[in-house]
N, C-alpha and C positions, 0 to 999 in steps of 0.2 A: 504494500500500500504506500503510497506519496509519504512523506516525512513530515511533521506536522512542523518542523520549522521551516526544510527546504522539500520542497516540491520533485527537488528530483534526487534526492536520498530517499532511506526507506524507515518507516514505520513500524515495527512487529507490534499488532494487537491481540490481545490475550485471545482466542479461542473461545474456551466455556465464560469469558465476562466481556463482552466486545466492548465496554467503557474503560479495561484497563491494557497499559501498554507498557510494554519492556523497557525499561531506560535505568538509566546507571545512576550511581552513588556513590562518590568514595571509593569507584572504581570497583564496585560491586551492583553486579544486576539483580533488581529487584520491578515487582509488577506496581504499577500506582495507576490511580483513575485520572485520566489526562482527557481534554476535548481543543475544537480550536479557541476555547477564552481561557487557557488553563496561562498561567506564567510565560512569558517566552523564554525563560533558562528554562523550565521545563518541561517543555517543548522541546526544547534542546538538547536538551539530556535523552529524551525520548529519540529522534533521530541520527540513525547512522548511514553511513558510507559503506554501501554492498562492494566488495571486492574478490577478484578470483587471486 
């Protein structure tokens, strides 16, 4: 899915809770409830850079 900060990063949204999304902490992942009015740090935190 789009990256809720950048549009063309990517987003991982929870599965079984579609209001919660994967984003880091202290360089630890953890799941939080994010939307597009959520913080833009975390937002930020929520989007990553898909690479091979």
């Amino acid at each position: 899915m789009p990256g809720l900060a950048d549009a063309t990063w990517t987003s991982l949204r929870s599965y079984n809770v579609p209001t919660r999304y994967l984003r880091h902490a202290t360089y630890l992942p953890r799941i939080d409830p994010l939307s597009g009015s959520s913080s833009a740090g975390d937002r930020q935190d929520a989007t990553f850079r898909i690479t091979s």
